[in-house]
N, C-alpha and C positions, 0 to 999 in steps of 0.2 A: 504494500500500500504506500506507492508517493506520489503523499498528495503535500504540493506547497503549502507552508503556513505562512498567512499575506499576516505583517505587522499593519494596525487600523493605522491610517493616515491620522495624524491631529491637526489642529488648527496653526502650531506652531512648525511644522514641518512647509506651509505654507508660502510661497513667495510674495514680494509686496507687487500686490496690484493685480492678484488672482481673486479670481472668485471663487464661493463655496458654500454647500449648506450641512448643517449640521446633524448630522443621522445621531449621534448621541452622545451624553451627559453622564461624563464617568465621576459620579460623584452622588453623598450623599441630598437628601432636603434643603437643609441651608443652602449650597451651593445652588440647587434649581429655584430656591426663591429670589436669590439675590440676582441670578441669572433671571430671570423672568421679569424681576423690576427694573431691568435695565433692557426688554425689549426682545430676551435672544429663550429660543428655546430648543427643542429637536424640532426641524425645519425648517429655522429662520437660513433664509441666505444672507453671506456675509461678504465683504470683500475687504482684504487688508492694504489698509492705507500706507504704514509705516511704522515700522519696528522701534521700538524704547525699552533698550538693553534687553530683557529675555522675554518682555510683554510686547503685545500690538496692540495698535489703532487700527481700529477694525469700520468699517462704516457700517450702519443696521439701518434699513429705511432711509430716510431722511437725516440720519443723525449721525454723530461717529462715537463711541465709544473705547476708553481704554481699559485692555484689560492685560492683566498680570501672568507672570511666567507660570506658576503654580495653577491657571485657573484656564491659559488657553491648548496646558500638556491635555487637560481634561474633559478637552472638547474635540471630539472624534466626528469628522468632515467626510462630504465627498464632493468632489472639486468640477467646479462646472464650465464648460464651452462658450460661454458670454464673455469673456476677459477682453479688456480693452488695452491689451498690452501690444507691444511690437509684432505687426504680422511678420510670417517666417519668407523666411527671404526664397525666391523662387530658385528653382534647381535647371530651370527649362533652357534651352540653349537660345540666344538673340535670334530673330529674325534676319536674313540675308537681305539690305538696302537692294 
């Protein structure tokens, strides 16, 4: 039997200026309420704005939110094809003038 074992993406494995929504919240009560009063739940899509030492700014809706290294190891992602990041550079060979 081999079958790969995938490690769950996190939020902090994430580059700045991806997108992503969050399939789940590794953590107990506390953490999902103070999560939920700041707008993010299982579901919400997020996209990171910019990194502040081992946390991100994250954007949620309309708003941005920062959150801390301990809090975005424990938010497990799956990263979405919206990103308005640098398109990939073509591989195609020029056109003959």
């Amino acid at each position: 039997m081999d079958q790969a074992v995938s490690t769950p993406l996190t939020l902090a494995k994430l580059p700045v200026g991806c997108s992503a929504v969050i399939i789940q919240i590794v953590g107990g009560h506390e953490l999902h309420r103070k999560l939920r009063g700041l707008g993010i739940h299982v579901g919400t899509k997020l996209r990171i704005e910019h990194r502040r030492g081992s946390g991100l700014v994250v954007s949620v809706g309309n708003g941005r939110v920062a959150l801390g290294g301990g809090i975005v190891e424990k938010l497990q992602i799956m990263p979405t094809d919206d990103d308005h990041g640098p398109a990939p550079a073509s591989t195609a060979d020029p056109e003959p003038s």
